[in-house]
C-alpha positions, 0 to 999 in steps of 0.5 A: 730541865733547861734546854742548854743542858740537855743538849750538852747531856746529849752530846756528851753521851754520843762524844764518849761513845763515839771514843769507845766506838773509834777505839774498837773499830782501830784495834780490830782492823789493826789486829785483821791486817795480820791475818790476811793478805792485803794492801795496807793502804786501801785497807786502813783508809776504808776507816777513815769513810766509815767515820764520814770524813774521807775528804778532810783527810789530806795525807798519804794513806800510810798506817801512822797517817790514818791513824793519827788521823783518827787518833789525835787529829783535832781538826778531825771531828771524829777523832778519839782526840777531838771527841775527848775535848768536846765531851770535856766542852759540854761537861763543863757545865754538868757538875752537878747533875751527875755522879761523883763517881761518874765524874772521876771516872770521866777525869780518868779517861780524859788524863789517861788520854792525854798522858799517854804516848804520843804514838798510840799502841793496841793496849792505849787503846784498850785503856779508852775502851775500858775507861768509857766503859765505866763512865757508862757502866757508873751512870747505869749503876748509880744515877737517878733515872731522871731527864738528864739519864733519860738525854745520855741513853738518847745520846748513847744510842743515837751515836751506836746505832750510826756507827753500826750501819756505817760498819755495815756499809762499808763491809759491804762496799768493801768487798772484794771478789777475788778475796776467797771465801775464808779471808771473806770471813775473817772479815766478817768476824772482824766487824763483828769484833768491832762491836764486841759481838762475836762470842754473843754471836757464836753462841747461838750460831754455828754456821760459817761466818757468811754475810746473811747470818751475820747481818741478820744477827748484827741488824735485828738480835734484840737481846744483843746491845750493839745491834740495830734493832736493840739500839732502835728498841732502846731509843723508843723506850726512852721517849716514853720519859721524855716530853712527847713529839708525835714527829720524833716517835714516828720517825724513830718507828720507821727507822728498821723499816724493811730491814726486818725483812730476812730476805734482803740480807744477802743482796748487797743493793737492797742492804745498801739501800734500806741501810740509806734509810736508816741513816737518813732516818737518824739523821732526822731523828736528830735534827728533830731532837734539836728542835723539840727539845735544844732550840732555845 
């Protein structure tokens, strides 16, 4: 497999799941401010830090200039739209290492986001959701499981695995102390909306939506998908079809270093700081993949 191609498999997979993943966080938090009280600029900006972009955001912090921020901005390079037309970039020149079927479906999404309407409502969004769902759910169900598979599983959980810790983090910066402890879980269910979480969570926790049960689900529930430790789990069984690198294992390994632990859950600077490690970690990770495998 020629390196060009696996890096343009790899970005391909993290562009798709970073729409789904955009989408979701944007209807979630939309839904939560009508719940409860707020003030609706800070609470719309803080979407614009989980994504890693607040400085290139230049405007007022109104509802439509976050929103077309994250949504159409081109200039954005976390934007549903700037990822749909980079995705369609490195798809370019994979035609024929994927299937049909995945193809159409990719079309789809791309078509039906750029033929909707100019300003976004809730359900342009569950059209996204739903349609890079099915890209994924079609190369789960009928592609080969071979190197360019073996690059979008790599890509796919790379990408999920960082969005969730920013989620995290900023749910944690974020909080507020005069906010009384049931709005404290609103918000808390919201982030756990975000990645599709909360009736996984619900079914085997009963208890109050505090923050040491939720992070101990969101971070290390091995059969949940979104979570760290599934993300992490799925990321070394990967490299076992992949070409070895003694450096991309290791650092993979280390990446829920200390996170394990339970006791760090309700302490918002040891959350932070072992949350610090896993991002630097996968940013690592990445830069390592680039060279063992897309420098050419």
């Amino acid at each position: 497999m020629l390196s060009s191609i696996a890096e343009k498999t790899y970005w391909l997979s993290r562009y798709i799941e970073r729409i789904e993943n955009t989408s979701r966080l944007i209807n979630v938090n939309s839904d939560l401010l009508l719940d409860i009280p707020h003030d609706e600029s800070n609470d719309l900006k803080h979407l614009i830090k989980i994504t890693g972009h607040f400085d290139d955001f230049k405007k007022s912090n109104s509802k439509e200039n976050v929103f077309f921020f994250l949504i159409e901005d081109e200039k954005n390079p976390s934007s549903i739209k700037y990822s749909i037309e980079m995705a369609k970039m490195n798809s370019r020149y994979l035609l024929t290492m994927l299937p049909k079927s995945a193809w159409e479906q990719f079309n789809n999404l791309y078509s039906d986001f750029n033929n909707g309407a100019v300003k976004r409502n809730s359900e342009d969004l569950y059209q996204i959701i739903r349609n890079s769902q099915r890209f994924f759910a079609i190369i789960s169900d009928g592609m080969q499981r071979n190197d360019v598979f073996n690059f979008i599983k790599l890509g796919r959980f790379i990408e999920r695995a960082d969005m969730l810790s920013r989620i995290i983090e900023d749910q944690i910066l974020r909080k507020e102390t005069h906010v009384n402890k049931y709005y404290q879980n609103l918000q808390w269910s919201s982030v756990l909306r975000s990645i599709n979480g909360y009736e996984s969570f619900k079914t085997i926790n009963k208890e109050n939506l505090n923050q040491e049960v939720v992070l101990g689900f969101m971070i290390m529930e091995k059969l949940f998908p979104r979570s760290l430790k599934y993300c992490v789990d799925k990321l070394i069984e990967v490299q076992k079809f992949l070409p070895q690198s003694t450096n991309i294992k290791k650092i993979t390994k280390s990446l829920l270093r200390n996170l394990e632990k339970n006791n760090v859950y309700k302490y918002d600077k040891k959350i932070l700081k072992h949350l610090d490690h896993f991002q630097f970690g996968l940013i690592k990770l990445d830069k390592e993949i680039n060279e063992r495998f897309f420098s050419y």
